[in-house]
Short mmCIF file of the C-alpha atoms (twelve columns), coordinates in Angstrom:
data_MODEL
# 
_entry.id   MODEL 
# 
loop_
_atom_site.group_PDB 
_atom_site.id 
_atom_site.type_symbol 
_atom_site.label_atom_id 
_atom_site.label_alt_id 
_atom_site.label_comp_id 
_atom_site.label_asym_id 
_atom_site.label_seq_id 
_atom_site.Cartn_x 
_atom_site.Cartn_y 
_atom_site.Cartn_z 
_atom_site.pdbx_PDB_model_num 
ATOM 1   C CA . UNK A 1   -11.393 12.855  -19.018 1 
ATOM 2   C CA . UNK A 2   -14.970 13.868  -17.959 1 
ATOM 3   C CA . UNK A 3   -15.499 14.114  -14.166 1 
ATOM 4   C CA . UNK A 4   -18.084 11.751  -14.484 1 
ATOM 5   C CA . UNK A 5   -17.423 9.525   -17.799 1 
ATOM 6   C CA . UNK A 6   -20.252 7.688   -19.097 1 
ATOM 7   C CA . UNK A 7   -20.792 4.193   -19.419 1 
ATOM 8   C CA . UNK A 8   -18.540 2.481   -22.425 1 
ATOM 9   C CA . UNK A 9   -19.154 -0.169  -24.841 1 
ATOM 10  C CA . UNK A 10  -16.382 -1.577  -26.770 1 
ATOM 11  C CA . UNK A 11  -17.100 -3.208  -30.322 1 
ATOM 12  C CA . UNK A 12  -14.845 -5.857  -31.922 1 
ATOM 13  C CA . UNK A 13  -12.095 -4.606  -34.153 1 
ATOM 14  C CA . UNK A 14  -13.254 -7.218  -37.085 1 
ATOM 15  C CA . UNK A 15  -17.122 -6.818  -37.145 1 
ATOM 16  C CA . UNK A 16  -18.196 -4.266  -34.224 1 
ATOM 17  C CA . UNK A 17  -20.023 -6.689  -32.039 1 
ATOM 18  C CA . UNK A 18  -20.421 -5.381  -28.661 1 
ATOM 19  C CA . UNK A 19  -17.859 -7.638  -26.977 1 
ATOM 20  C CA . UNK A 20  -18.079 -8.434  -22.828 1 
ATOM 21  C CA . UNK A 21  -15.564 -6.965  -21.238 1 
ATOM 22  C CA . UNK A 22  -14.535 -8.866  -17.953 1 
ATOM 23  C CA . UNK A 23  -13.399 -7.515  -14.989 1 
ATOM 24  C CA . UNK A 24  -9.360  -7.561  -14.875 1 
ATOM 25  C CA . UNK A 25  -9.082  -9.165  -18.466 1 
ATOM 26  C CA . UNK A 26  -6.965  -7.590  -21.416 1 
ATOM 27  C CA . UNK A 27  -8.313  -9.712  -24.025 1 
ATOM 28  C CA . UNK A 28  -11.744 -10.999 -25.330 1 
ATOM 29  C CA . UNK A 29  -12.724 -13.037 -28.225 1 
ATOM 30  C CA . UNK A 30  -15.751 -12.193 -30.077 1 
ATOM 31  C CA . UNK A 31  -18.671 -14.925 -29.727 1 
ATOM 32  C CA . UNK A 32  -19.738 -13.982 -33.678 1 
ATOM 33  C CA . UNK A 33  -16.422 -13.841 -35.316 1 
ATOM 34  C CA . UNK A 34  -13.847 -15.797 -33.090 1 
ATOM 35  C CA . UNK A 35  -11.462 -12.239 -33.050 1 
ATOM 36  C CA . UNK A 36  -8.962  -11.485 -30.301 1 
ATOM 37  C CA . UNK A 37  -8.951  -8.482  -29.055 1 
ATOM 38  C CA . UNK A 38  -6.767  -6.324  -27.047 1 
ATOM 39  C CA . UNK A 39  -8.932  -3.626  -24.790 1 
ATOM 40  C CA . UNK A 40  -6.504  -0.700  -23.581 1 
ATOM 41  C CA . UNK A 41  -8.681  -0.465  -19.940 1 
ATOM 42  C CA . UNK A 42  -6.533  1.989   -18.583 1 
ATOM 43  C CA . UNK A 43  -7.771  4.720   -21.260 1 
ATOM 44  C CA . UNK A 44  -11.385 4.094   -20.552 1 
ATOM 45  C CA . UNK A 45  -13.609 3.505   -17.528 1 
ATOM 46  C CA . UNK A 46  -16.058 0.512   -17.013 1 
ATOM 47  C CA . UNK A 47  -19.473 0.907   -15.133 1 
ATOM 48  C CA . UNK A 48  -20.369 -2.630  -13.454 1 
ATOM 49  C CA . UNK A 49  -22.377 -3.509  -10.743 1 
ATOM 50  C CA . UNK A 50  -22.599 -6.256  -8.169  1 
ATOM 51  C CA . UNK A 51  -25.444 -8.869  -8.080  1 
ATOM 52  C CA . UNK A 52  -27.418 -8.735  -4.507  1 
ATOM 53  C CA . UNK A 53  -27.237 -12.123 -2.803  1 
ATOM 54  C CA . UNK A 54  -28.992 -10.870 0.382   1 
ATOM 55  C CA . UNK A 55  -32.384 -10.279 0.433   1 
ATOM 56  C CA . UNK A 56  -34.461 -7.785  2.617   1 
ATOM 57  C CA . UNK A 57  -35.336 -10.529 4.849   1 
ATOM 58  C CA . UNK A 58  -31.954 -12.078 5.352   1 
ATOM 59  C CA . UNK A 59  -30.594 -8.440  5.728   1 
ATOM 60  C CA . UNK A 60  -32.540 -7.854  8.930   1 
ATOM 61  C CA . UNK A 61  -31.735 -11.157 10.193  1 
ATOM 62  C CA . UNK A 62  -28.375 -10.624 9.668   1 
ATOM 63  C CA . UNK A 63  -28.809 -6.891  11.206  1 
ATOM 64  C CA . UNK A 64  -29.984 -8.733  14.583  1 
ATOM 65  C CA . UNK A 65  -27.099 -11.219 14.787  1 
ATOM 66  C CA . UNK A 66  -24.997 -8.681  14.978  1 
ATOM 67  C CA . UNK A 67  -26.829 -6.237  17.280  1 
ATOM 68  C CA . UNK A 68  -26.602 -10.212 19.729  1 
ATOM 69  C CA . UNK A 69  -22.769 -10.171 19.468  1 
ATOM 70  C CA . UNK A 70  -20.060 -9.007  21.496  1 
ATOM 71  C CA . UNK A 71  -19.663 -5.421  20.454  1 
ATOM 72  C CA . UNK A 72  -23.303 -4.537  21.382  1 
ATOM 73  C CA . UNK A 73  -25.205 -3.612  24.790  1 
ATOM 74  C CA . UNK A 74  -27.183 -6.853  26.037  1 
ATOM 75  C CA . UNK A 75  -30.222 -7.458  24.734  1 
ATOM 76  C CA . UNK A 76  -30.059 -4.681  21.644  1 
ATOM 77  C CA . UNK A 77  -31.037 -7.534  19.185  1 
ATOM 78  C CA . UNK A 78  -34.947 -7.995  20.976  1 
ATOM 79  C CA . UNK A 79  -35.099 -4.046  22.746  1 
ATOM 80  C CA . UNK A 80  -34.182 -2.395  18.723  1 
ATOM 81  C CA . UNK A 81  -37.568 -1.525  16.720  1 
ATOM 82  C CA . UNK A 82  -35.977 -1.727  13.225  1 
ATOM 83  C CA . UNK A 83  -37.819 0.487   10.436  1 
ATOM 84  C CA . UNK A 84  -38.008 -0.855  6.931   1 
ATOM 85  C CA . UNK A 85  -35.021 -0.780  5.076   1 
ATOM 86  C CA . UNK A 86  -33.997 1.401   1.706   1 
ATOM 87  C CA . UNK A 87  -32.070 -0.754  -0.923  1 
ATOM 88  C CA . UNK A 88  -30.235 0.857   -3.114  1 
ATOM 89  C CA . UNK A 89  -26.582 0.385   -5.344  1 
ATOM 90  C CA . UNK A 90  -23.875 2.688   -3.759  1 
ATOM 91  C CA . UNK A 91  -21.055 3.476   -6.156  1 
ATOM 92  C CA . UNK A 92  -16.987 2.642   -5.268  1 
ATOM 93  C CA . UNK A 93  -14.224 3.900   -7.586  1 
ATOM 94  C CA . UNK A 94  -12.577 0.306   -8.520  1 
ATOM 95  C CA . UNK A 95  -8.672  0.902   -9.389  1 
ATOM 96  C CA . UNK A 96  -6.484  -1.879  -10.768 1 
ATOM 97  C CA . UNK A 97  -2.333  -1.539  -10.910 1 
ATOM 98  C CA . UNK A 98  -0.362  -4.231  -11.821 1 
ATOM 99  C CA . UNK A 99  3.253   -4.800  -10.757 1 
ATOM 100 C CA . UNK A 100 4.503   -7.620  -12.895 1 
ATOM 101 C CA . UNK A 101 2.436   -10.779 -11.941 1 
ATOM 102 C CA . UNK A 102 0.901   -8.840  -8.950  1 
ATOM 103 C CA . UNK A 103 -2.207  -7.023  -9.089  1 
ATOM 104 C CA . UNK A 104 -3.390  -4.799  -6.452  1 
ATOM 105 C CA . UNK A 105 -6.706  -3.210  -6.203  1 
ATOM 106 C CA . UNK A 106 -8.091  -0.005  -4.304  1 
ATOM 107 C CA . UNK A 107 -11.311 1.018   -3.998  1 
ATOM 108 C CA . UNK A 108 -12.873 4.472   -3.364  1 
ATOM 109 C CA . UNK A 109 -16.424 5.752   -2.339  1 
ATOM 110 C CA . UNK A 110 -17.971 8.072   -5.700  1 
ATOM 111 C CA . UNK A 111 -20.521 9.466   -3.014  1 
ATOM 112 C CA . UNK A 112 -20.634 10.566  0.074   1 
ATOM 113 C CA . UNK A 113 -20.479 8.362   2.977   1 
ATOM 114 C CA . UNK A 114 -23.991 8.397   5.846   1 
ATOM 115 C CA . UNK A 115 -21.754 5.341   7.065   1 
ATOM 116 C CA . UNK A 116 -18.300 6.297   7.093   1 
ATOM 117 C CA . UNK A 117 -18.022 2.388   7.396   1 
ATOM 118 C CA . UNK A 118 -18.714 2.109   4.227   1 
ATOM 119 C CA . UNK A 119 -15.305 2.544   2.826   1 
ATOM 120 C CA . UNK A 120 -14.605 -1.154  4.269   1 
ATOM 121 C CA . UNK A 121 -16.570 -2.840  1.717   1 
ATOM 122 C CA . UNK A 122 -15.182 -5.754  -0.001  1 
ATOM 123 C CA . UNK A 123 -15.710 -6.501  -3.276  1 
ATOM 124 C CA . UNK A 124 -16.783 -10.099 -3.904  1 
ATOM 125 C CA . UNK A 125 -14.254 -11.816 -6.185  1 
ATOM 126 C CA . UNK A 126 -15.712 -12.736 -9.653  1 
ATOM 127 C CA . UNK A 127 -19.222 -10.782 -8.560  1 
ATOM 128 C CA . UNK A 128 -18.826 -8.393  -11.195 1 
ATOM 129 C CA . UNK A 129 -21.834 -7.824  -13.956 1 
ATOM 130 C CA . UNK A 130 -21.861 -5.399  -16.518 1 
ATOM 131 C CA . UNK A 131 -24.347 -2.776  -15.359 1 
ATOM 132 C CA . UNK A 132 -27.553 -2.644  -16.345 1 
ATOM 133 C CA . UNK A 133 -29.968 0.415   -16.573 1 
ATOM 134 C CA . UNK A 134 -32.722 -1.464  -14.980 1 
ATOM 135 C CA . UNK A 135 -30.866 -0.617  -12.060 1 
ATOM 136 C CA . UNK A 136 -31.105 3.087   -12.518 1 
ATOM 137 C CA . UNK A 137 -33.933 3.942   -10.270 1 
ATOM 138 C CA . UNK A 138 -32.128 2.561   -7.232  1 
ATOM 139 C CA . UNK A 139 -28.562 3.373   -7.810  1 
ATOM 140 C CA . UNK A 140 -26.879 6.441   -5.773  1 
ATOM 141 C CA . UNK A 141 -25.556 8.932   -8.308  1 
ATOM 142 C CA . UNK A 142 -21.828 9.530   -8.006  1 
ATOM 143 C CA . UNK A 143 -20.884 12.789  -6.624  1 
ATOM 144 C CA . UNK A 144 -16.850 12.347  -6.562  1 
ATOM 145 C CA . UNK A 145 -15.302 12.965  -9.691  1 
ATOM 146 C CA . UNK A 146 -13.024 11.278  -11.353 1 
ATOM 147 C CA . UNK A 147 -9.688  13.517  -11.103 1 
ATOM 148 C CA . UNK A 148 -10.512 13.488  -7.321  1 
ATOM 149 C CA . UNK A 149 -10.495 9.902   -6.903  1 
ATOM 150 C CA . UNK A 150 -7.298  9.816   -8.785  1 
ATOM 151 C CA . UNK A 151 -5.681  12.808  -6.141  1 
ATOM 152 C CA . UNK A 152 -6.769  10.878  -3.282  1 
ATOM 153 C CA . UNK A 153 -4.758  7.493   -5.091  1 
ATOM 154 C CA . UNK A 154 -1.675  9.724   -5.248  1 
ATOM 155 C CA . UNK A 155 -2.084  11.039  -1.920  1 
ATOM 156 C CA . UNK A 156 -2.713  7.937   -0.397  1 
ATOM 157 C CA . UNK A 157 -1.054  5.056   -1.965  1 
ATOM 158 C CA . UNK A 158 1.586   7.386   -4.792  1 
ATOM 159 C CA . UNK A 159 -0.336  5.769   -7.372  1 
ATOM 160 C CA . UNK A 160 0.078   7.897   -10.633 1 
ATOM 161 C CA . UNK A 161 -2.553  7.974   -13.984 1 
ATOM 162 C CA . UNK A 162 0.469   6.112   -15.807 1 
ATOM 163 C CA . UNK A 163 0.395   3.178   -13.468 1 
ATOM 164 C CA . UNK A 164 -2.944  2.441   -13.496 1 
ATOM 165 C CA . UNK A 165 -4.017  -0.616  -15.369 1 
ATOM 166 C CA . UNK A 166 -7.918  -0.657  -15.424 1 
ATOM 167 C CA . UNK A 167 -10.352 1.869   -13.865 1 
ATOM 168 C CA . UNK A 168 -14.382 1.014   -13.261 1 
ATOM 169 C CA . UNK A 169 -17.428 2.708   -11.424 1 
ATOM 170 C CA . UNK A 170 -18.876 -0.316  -9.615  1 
ATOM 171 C CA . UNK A 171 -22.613 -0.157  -8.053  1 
ATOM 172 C CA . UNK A 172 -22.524 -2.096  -4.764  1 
ATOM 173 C CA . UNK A 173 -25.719 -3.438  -3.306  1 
ATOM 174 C CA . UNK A 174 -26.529 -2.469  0.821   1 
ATOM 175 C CA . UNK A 175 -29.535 -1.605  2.810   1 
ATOM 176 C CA . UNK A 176 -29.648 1.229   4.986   1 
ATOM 177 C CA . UNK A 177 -31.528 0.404   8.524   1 
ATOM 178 C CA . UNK A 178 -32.457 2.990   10.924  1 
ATOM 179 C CA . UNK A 179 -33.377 1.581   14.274  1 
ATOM 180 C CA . UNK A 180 -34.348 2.984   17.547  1 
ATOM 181 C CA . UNK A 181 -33.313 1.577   21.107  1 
ATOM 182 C CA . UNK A 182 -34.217 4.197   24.327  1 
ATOM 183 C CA . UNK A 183 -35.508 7.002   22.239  1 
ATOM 184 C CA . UNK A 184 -32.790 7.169   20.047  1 
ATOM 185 C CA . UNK A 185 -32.325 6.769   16.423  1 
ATOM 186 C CA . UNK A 186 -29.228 4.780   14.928  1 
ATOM 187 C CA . UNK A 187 -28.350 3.821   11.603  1 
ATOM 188 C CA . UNK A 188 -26.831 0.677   9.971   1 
ATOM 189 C CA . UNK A 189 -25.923 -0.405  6.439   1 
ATOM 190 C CA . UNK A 190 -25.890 -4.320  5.659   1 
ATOM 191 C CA . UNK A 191 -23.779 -5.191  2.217   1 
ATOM 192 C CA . UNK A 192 -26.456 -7.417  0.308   1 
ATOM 193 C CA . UNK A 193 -23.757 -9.038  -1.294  1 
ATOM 194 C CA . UNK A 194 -21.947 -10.905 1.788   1 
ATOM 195 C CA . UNK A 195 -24.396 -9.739  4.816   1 
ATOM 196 C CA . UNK A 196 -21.996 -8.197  6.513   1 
ATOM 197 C CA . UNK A 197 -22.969 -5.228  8.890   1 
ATOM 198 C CA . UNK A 198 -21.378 -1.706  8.893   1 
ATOM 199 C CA . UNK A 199 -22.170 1.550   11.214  1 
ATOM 200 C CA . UNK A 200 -20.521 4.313   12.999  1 
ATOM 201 C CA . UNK A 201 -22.721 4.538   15.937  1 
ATOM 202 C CA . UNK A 202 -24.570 2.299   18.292  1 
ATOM 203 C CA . UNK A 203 -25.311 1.339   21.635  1 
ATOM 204 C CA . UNK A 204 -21.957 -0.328  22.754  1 
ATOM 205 C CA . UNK A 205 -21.338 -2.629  25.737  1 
ATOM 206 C CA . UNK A 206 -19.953 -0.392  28.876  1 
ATOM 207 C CA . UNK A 207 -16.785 -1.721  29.204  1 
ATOM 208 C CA . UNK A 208 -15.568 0.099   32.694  1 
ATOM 209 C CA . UNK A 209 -16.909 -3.124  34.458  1 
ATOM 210 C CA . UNK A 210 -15.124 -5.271  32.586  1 
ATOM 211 C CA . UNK A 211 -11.870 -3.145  32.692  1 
ATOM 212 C CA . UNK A 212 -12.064 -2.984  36.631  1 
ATOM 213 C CA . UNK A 213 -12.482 -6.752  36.996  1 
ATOM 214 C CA . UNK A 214 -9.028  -6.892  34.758  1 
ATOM 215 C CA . UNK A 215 -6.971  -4.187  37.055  1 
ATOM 216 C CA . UNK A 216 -8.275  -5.991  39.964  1 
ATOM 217 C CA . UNK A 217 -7.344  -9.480  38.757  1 
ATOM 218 C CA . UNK A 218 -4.093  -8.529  37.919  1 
ATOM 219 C CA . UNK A 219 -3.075  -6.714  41.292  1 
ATOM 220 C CA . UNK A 220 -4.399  -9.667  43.517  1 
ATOM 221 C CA . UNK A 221 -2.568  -12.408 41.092  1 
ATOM 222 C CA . UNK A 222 0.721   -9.900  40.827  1 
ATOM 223 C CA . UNK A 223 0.660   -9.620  44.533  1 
ATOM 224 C CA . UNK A 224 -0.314  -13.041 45.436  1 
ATOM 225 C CA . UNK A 225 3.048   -14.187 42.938  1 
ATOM 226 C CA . UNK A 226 5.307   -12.405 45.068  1 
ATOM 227 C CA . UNK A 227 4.476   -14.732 48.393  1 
ATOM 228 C CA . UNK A 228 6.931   -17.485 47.218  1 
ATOM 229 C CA . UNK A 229 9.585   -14.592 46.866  1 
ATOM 230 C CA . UNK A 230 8.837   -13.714 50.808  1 
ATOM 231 C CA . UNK A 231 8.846   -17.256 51.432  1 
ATOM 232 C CA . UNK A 232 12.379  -17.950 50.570  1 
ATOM 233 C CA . UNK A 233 13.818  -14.028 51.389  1 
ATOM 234 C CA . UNK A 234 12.531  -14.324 55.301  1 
ATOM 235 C CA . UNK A 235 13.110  -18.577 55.268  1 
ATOM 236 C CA . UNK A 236 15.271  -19.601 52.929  1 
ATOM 237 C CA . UNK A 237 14.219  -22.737 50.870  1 
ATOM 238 C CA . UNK A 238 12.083  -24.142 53.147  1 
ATOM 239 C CA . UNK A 239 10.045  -21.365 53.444  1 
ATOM 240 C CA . UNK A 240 9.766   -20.851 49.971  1 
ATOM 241 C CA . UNK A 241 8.373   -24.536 49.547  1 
ATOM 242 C CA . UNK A 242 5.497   -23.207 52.235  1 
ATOM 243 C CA . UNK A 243 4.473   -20.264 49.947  1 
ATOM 244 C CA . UNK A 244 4.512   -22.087 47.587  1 
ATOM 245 C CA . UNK A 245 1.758   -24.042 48.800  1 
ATOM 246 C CA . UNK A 246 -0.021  -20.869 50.190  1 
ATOM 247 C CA . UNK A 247 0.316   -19.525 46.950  1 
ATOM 248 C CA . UNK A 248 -1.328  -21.922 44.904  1 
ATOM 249 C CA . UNK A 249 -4.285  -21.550 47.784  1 
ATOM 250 C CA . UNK A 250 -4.682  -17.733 47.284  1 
ATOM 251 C CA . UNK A 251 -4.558  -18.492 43.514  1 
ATOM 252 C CA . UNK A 252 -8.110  -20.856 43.341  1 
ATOM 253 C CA . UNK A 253 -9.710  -19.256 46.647  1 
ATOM 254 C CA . UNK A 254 -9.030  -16.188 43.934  1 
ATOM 255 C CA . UNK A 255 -10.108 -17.261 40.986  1 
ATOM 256 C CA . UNK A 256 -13.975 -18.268 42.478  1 
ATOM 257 C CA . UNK A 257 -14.786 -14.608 43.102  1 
ATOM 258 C CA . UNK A 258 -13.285 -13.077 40.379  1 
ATOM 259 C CA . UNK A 259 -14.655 -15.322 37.917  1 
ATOM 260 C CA . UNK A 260 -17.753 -15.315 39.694  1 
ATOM 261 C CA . UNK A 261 -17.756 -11.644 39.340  1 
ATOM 262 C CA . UNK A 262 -16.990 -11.340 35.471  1 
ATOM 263 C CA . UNK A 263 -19.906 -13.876 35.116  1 
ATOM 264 C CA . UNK A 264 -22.443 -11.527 36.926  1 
ATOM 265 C CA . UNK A 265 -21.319 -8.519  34.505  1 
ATOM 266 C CA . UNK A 266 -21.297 -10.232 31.842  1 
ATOM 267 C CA . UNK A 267 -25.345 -11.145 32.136  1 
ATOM 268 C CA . UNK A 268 -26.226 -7.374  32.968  1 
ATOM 269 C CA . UNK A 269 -24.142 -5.354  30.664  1 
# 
């Protein structure tokens, strides 16, 4: 097979209509002649691609909320200047093996990754189009060959040609979003299909403070535990019903400054 195999079109067995092939389906019937027919998949390869949902808009918005969760540095959704996005249709290797009933399917970048990220993109169930060359001017032009998708299949998962069910190249709709924050450039790539965010790189909360407030907690709670335990070694149990008491003191005259403290950090960093 070619590294690169072009796009297919299968024609009916009965009167060569061009017959739509869906995704994961052995069998079509002709819309002209009624005829059943049986499509071998795992002898050819499909090109589809996936219908963009998300416009450029929504992307950015979508691009903010996440630079204003919890993974981000404070305030990275209103310091960021975001440039103008590039849309474009990145290409996955789409794999289907079926086990009996059971159908599992692995996908593989055909390009090379400027978000390594990228490799975590899901592919919406039932999204699948048949491409369409009107596309062509914005797609990314697969640079992974065929026989090394299938060598990183056997490496990976032991999956071997002879198991493989149905094989497609499947364009993927994203924006890529460079933004800067402090004189420094970052990049980000939102799927337009489902809005979700992927990148490698970005200004990340500092988590030392948070870390330090969590060792300290733990010491002062782990030592305050231990006063009932003195209580009833140095006093038997009457002394342990008095630290018990003191203990539950030192607990909530603990908890005001520590919690006081992980609020503070948590409006600065």
């Amino acid at each position: 097979m070619d590294a690169f195999p072009a796009p297919v079109q299968i024609l009916c067995r009965q009167c060569s209509a061009p017959l739509p092939i869906e995704p994961g389906s052995s069998y079509v019937e002709c819309e002209y002649c009624g005829t059943t027919n049986v499509v071998e998949k795992g002898q050819t390869v499909f090109h589809y691609a996936v219908q963009a949902t998300v416009d450029e808009a929504e992307a950015v918005a979508a691009l903010r909320r996440w630079m204003a969760g919890n993974e981000t540095i404070k305030g990275l959704d209103q310091a960021a200047k975001i440039e103008r996005p590039r849309f474009e249709y990145f290409p996955m290797w789409l794999v289907r093996r079926r086990v009996g009933r059971q159908e599992i399917v692995f996908l593989e970048p055909a390009a090379a990754l400027a978000v390594s990220e990228l490799k975590n993109l899901a592919l919406p169930a039932g999204d699948l189009q048949p491409y369409d060359e009107a596309i062509d001017d914005e797609i990314v032009k697969a640079t992974v060959p065929y026989e090394t998708m299938l060598g990183w299949l056997k490496e990976e998962h032991g999956l071997r040609p002879a198991e493989i069910h149905e094989v497609a190249l499947v364009h993927l709709p994203v924006f890529h979003f460079v933004y800067n924050y402090k004189d420094r450039r970052y990049s980000a790539v939102v799927d337009a299909a489902t809005g979700r965010v992927f990148c490698n790189i970005f200004p990340a909360k500092w988590e030392v403070p948070y870390r330090t407030i969590g060792a300290v907690a733990f010491i002062a709670y782990f030592l305050a535990a231990l006063i009932p335990l003195f209580g009833y070694l140095f006093a038997g149990g009457s002394g342990m019903a008095l630290a018990i008491l003191i203990y539950v003191g030192v607990v909530v005259a603990l908890s005001v400054p520590l919690f006081s403290a992980a609020a503070a950090i948590s409006k600065k960093v």
